[in-house]
N, C-alpha and C positions, 0 to 999 in steps of 0.2 A: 528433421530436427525435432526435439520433443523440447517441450517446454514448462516447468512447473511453476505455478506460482502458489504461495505460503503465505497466508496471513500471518504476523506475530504472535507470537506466543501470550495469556493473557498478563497481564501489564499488573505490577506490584503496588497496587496504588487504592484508595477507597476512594469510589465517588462521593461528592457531599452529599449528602440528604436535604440542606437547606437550601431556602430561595440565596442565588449569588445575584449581584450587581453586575453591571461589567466589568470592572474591573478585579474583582474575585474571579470571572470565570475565567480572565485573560491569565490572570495568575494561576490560577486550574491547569488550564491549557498547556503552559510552561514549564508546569510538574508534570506533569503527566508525560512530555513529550523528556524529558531528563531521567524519567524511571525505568528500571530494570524489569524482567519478566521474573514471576512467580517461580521460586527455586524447583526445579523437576529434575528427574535421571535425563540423561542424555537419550533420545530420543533414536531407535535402529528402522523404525520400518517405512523412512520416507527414501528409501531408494536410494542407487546408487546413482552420482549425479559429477560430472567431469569440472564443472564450474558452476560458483554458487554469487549472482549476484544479488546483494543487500542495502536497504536502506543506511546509510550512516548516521540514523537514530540507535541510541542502545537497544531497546527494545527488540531491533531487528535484527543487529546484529546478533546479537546475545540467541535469538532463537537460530540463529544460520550456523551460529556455533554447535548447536544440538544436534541439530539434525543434518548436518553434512561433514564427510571427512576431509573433502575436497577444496580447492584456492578459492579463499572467501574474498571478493573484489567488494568496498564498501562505493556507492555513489550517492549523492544528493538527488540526483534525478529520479532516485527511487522512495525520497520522502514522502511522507503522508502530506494530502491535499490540504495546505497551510486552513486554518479556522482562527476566526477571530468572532469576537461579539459585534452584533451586526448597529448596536445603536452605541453609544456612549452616555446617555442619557442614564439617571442614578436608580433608574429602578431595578425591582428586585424578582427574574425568573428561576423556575426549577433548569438543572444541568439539561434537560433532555428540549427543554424548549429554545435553551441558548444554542444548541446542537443542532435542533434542525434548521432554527431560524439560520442559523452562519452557513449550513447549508443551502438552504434555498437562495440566497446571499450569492454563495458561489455560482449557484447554476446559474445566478442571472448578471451576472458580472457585475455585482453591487461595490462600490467603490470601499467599503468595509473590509471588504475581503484581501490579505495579503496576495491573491493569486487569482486572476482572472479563467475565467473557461479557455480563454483560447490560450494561455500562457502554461495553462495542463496539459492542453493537445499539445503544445511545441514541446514539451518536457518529456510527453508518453513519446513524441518523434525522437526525438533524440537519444532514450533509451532504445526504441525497436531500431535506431540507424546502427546503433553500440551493439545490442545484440546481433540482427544480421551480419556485423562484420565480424563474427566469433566464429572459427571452424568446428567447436566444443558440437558434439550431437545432443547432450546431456544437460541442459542447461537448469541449475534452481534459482529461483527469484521469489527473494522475500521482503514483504511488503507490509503496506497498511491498509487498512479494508476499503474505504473510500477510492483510493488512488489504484487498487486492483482491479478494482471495479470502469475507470478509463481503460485500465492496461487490456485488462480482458476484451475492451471492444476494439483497440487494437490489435491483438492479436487475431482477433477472428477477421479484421477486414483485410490482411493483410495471408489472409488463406488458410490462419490456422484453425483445426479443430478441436472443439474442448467445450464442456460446460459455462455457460455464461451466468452468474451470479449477482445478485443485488442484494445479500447482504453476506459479507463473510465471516465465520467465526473462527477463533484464535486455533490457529496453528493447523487449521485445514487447507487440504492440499487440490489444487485443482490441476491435470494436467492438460498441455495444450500439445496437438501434434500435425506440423507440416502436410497438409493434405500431399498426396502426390500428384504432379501433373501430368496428366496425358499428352501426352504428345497425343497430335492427329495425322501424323506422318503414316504413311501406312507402310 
């Protein structure tokens, strides 16, 4: 079985340049997660692919529309790793410090966080239980960078092989593919 996964396409949207509060960046966050991808031609050389599953964020969808001809399946289990503002308190940081703080947040299951570390692993479980159970050889899976970045290390513990990534860029394609097993039968 081969396996692709897609970051989204880049996202229609301007970051701010100014310091936000929390609750600007919570509202950022919201926009951002409601916006469309950057108008593009339809996109021919990411392969042919039998089933395309997708985030049922627009963003995702919108880009699996592009790039595949094939039955687009939307799931939630394929959202981006929920982020919030990790204080509530009224001060004022840059977008990239709000980002990684909510990150760091996550990795350490800080009560901030819409989504614990382990409630990601139960979600990447439940998409690789969904995948496995597809006859499809050809599978696309389009995502968000963050949350590709679990799935990827799921897929490789899970026997596949493919390039492993820690940061992804929009609309790059990584593919993953079923090692074969040997039998030791002789």
């Amino acid at each position: 079985m081969k396996v692709a996964l897609v970051r989204h396409f880049k996202v229609n949207d301007q970051k701010p340049n100014s310091l936000l509060t929390a609750d600007e960046f919570s509202e950022w966050i919201d926009h951002y997660n409601e916006a469309t991808i950057l108008p593009i031609q339809k996109e021919s050389d990411h392969g042919q692919w039998d089933l395309c599953y997708t985030s049922d964020l627009m963003r995702a969808f919108h880009t699996a529309k592009r790039i595949c001809d094939c039955e687009i399946i939307e799931t939630p289990l394929l959202r981006e790793i929920p982020l919030a503002a990790f204080s509530k308190r009224q001060f004022k940081l840059p977008l990239a410090v709000w980002n990684f703080a909510g990150r760091f947040a996550w990795f350490s299951s800080h009560s901030s966080q819409g989504e614990t570390r382990e409630q990601t692993k139960r979600r990447v479980k439940k998409f690789m239980d969904l995948l496995e159970s597809r006859s499809e050889e050809n599978i696309l899976v389009v995502s968000h960078g963050f949350f590709l970045i679990e799935l990827s290390k799921a897929l490789q513990r899970s026997g596949y092989e493919g390039k492993r990534k820690r940061r992804w860029k929009n609309g790059e394609m990584i593919i993953y593919e079923l090692a074969e097993k040997v039998s030791s039968l002789q």
